[in-house]
N, C-alpha and C positions, 0 to 999 in steps of 0.2 A: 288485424281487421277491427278489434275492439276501439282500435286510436283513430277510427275515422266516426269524426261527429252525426250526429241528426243530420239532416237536410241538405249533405256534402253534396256538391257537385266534385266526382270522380272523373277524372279522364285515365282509362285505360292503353296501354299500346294497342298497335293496329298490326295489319300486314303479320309477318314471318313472327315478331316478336312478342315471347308467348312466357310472362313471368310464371311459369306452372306452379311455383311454389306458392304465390299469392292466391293464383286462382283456385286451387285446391283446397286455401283454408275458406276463402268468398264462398265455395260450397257448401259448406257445412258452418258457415256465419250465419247469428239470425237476424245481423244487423239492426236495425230500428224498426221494426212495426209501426207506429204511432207518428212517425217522421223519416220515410226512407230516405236516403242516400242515393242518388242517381248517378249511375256507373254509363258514361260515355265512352264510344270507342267507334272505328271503324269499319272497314271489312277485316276479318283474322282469317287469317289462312288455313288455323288450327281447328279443332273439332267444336268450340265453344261449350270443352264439358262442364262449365262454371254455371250453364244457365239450367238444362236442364228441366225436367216436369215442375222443378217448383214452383216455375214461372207463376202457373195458375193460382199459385197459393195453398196448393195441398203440400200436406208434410210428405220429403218423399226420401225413403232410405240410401237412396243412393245419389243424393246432396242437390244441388238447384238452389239458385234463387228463390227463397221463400218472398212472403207478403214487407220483410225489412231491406227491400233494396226496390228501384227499380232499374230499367237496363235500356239504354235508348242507343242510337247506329245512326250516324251519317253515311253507312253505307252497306247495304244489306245481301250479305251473301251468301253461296247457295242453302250452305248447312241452318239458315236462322230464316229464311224465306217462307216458311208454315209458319212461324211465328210473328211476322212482321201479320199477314195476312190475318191471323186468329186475333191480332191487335192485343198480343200478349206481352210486344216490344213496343217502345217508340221509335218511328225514324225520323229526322231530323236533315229536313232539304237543304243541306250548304255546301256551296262551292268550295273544294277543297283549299284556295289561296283564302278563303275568310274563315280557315278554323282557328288561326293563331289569334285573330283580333277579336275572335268570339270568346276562346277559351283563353287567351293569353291576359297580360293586365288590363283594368278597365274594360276588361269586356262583355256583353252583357250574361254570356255564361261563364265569367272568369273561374277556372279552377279551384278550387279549394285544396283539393289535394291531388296533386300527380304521381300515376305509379309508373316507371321505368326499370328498363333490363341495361344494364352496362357493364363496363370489365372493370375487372378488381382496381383500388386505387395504386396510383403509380404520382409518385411528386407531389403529394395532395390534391391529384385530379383521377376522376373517373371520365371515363369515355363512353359515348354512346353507341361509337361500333357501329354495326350494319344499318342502322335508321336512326338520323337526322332530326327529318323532318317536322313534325311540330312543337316536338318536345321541349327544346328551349324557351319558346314563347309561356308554355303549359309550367314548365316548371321554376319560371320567374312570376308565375302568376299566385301559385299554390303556396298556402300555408305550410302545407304537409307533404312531404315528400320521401317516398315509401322504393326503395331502389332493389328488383332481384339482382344480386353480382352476380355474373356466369362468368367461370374461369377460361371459358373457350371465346367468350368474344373475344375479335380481334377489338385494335385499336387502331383507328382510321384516320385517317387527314382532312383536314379541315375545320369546321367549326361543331366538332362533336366531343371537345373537351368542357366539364364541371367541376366547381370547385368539391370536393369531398364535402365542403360547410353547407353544400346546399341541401344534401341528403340529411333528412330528420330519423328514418327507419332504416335499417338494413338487412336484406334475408339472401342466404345463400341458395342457389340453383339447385334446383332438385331433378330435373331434365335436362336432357339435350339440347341446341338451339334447336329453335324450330328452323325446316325447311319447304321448296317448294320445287316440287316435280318439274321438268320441263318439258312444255306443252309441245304435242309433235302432229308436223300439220301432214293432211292430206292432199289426194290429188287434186281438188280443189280450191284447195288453201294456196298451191304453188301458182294455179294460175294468176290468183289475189298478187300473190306476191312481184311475181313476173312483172305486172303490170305498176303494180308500186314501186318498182324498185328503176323503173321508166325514168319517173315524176323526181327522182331525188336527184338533184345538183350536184357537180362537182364542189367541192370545199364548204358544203354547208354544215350546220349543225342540226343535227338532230334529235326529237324527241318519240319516243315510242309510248302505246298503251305496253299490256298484259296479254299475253293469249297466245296462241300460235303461230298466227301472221307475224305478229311484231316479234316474237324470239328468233324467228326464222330471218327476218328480215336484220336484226339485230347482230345475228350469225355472221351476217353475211355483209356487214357492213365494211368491213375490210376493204373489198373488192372495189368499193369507189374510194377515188382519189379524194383525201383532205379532209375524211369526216370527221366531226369532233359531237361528242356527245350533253345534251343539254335534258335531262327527265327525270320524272319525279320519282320512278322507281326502275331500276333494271334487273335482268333476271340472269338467268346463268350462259346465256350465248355470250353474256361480254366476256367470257374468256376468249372466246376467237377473236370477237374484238381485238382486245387488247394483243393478243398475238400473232394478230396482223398489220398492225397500226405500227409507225413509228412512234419514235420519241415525240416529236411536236404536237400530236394528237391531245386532246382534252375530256375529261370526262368528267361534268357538273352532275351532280345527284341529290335527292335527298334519302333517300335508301336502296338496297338491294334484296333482293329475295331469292333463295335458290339453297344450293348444296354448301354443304362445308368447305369442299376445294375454291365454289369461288368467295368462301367468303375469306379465308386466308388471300387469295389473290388480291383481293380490293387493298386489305390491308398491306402488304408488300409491293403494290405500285404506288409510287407518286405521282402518274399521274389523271389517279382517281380524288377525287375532293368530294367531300361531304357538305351541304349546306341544308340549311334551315327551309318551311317551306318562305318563310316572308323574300327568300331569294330565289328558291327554285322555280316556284309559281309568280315569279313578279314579271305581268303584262310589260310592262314597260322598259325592265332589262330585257328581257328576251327580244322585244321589237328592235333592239338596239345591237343583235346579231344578226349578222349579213345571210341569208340564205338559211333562215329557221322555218325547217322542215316538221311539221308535227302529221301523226300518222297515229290514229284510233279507229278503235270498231262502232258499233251503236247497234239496237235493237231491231229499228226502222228508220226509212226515210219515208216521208213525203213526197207526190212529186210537186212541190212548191219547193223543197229542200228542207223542211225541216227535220230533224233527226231527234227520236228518243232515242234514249240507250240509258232509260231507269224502269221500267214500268212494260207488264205485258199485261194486256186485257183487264187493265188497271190496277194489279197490284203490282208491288212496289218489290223488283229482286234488283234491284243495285244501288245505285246512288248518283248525285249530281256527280261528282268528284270534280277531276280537273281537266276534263277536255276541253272546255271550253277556255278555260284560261292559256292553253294553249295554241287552241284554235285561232284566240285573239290577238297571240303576238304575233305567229306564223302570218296573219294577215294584213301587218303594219311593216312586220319585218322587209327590209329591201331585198327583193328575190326570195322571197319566204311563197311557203305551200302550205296548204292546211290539208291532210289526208282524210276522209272518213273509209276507209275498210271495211268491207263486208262478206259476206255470202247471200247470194239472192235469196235464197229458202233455208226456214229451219224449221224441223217436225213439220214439213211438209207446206209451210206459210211462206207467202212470200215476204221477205222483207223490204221490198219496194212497194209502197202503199197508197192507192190514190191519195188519202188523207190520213191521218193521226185522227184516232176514233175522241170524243169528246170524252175527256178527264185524264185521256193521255199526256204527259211532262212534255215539256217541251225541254231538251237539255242543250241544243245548239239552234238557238234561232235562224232562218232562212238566211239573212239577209251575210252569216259571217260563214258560210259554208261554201268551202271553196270546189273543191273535188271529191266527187263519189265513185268510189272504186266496188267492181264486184267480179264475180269471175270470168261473165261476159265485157267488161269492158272501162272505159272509162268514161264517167260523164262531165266534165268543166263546168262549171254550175256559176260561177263568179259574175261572170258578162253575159249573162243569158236573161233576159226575160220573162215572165215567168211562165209563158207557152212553151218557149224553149228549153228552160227548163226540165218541163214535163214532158218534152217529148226523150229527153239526152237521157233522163231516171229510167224513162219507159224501155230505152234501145239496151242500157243492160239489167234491165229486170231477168228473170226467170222468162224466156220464150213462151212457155204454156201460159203465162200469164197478163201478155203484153192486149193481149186483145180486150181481155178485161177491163182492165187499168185503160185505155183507150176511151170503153165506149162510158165508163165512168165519170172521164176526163171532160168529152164531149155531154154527159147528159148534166154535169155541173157548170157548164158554160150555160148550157141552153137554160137551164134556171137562172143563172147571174142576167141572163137577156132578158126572160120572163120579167123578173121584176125589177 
């Protein structure tokens, strides 16, 4: 930790991968007071015991970020959401296909130093193993280049080989891989599913969020003819996947997240492939597969169609990431679907909304949202008008709450007529 300068722009890993031995010392670092070092990173899956009470700047015995770091998220999850609120963190609103050209070369927050988890070297190469994804852009950017090796990464295919020259520091694994539960849906969640599972083509490619709908639907993907997989992250159902799929099948990723067994699995098929996000998130490859299906959740819709899915009652628990950039290609793509996924209610709200309350995100603009799915039903939102529309959001809202949302619908006409 001493070998990272004043005023470092850090990029940390995200997701499952979790250098503990780095972060353990970051805790008990007093790094630069008079010039922090600002440590970037994503959602982690892990506990984030690196940030800690120091956040505030008190000395605190049981380690945190003191006053010589600071700690910024493009994507804020649940364990770090008091603190995005307390404004003890920074978030930083970017579409996950622009984090390589922000943080990669000439970017405007290019790297200074990149820290990465990979497997021991082999040929004079290390490998990035379970996650891709922005890291090569990050660490052709960085002066400094600070690598945990874990003996347990596997070593994957694709474009997750480095040269050993590039690594400047080396520290050996002190923990486990990190891993990630797999999310198990309810009676609920199966009706979601039922109905998404309608909407998906024979021989298309598909793209999933995180969460239970999409592990389940993921599971289950076997079961249609010809699927091939196109996402930025998969979790532990692609083992059915894969063990239901022939050989011709495909599976484009830029990382995985889940158990040990699958992370051995990824690495003993070939035909799972690793890629960078500047490929996995690229609009324009993706539009260029026949029948690209994308399928995510969000916090709300609108019935105009707009969707958050960063922000509740205007503070900040997630992030832009990259629905949208899938959204985008799903909607150029020939025979392509964009899914939005939901549940009508959560804690008791509905998430069909006359409107997006004023200073709510807008993370999927109206106009590229194609289908909204909920447990009552399906609404095609594409070719619809924006009457129509509202009335398609309203038929599977929550029932208790369609009348609401109606006379709402109606008393914001009757104003647009007013004036």
């Amino acid at each position: 930790m001493a070998s990272i300068p004043p005023r470092a722009r850090v990029v940390l890993p995200h997701g499952g991968i979790e250098p503990r031995s780095v972060y353990d010392a970051l805790a008990v670092s007093r790094g630069h007071p008079d010039a922090p070092p600002t440590l970037y990173t994503g959602l982690q899956f892990g506990d984030y015991g690196f940030l800690g009470p120091g956040l505030s700047g008190e000395e605190s015995a049981i380690g945190g970020l003191g006053p010589g770091y600071r700690f910024v998220t493009w994507q804020v999850g649940p364990a770090v959401r008091h603190m995005a609120r307390a404004g003890r963190i920074g978030v930083l609103p970017l579409r996950f296909r622009d984090i390589p050209r922000t943080f990669g070369p000439g970017g405007r927050l290019a790297a200074d130093v990149a820290v990465i988890q990979c497997a021991p070297p082999r040929d004079g190469k290390v490998n990035l193993g379970v996650s891709c994804s922005i890291f090569p852009s990050v660490v052709a950017a960085a002066d400094l280049v600070i690598a945990e090796i874990h003996p347990d990464m596997p070593r994957t295919a694709g474009e997750t080989d480095l040269p050993v020259s590039a690594i400047d520091l080396a520290v050996e694994a002190t923990a486990p891989l990190g891993t990630l539960p797999r999310a198990k849906p309810d009676a609920i969640d199966e009706q979601i599913i039922a109905y998404v599972r309608k909407l998906i083509p024979d021989d298309a490619w598909v793209q999933l969020g995180v969460g239970a709908i999409p592990d389940s639907i993921l599971g289950r993907l076997h079961e249609h003819p010809g699927i091939k997989l196109h996402s930025g992250m998969l979790t532990d159902p692609l083992i059915e996947f894969l063990d239901g799929t022939g050989r011709d099948t495909r599976v484009v990723t830029g990382e995985v997240e889940g158990s040990h067994e699958m992370y051995a699995r990824v690495a003993d098929d070939p035909r799972v492939t690793f890629h960078p996000t500047t490929v996995v998130h690229d609009v324009p490859h993706m539009a260029g597969l026949d029948r690209f299906v994308s399928i995510n959740s969000a916090i709300e819709v609108d019935l105009d169609g707009q969707v958050n899915g960063e922000t509740i009652d205007g503070a900040q628990v997630s992030g832009v990431g990259g629905s949208l950039d899938f959204v985008e290609a799903a909607r150029y793509s020939r025979g392509g679907r964009s899914i939005i996924a939901l549940r009508s209610t959560a804690k008791g709200r509905s998430r069909i909304v006359d409107r997006l309350e004023a200073g709510t995100a807008v993370t999927v603009p109206r106009h590229a949202v194609d289908v909204v799915v909920t447990e009552h039903g399906v609404a095609e939102l594409a070719a619809l008008d924006l009457a129509g529309r509202a009335e398609a959001l309203i038929e599977i809202a929550d029932p208790t709450v369609r009348g609401e949302l109606r006379a709402r619908l109606h008393e914001r006409r009757r104003g647009a007529q007013r004036a």
